[in-house]
C-alpha positions, 0 to 999 in steps of 0.5 A: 737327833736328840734321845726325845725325839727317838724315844716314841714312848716319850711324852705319850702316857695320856695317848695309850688307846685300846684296840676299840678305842683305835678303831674308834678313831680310825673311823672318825679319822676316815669319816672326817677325810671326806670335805663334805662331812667336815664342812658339814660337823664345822657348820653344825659346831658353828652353830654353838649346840643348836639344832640344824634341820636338815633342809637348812644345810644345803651349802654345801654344793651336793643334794639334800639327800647326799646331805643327808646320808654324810650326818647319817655317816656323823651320827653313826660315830657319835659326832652328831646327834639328832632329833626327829620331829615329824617329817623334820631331822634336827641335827647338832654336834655331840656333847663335846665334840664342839670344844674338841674341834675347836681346839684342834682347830686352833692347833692349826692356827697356833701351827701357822703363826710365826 
């Protein structure tokens, strides 16, 4: 093993968190573990940052209200935001969260590539 990959110091200046911030994560981690809300912030982040209204997400095999309290879930940590326009919520990734995800996910395809 080489001295690298013993030293769990090295390589992570751009990594130090505060306590909030590692709670901050702890819960996005937690939040995006579950299928549906993943499936729901990938839909939203495909959308390129227009709005979504609520009752036009219903691909995802469970109840509109169900739909409904897993974007409550995303809002609550920053990943989605929303709008209300009458009886109508519109949602859309965060500022950012868009770009970030997309990187993530590319990390999984450069992972996978030979």
């Amino acid at each position: 093993m080489s001295h690298e990959a013993a030293d769990p110091a090295h390589g992570q200046e751009g990594l130090q968190l505060s306590a909030a911030d590692m709670v901050w994560w702890s819960n996005v981690f937690k939040t995006l573990g579950d299928p549906v809300r993943l499936h729901l912030l990938i839909h939203l982040a495909a959308q390129g940052g227009a709005e979504v209204a609520v009752h036009d997400i219903c691909d995802t095999g469970v109840a509109q209200s169900t739909v409904s309290h897993h974007l409550k879930r995303l809002r609550s940590i920053g990943l989605v935001e929303n709008r209300r326009a009458g009886r109508i919520v519109y949602y859309r990734v965060g500022d950012g969260v868009r770009s970030a995800l997309t990187q993530i996910l590319r990390q999984r395809e450069q992972a996978d590539a030979p």
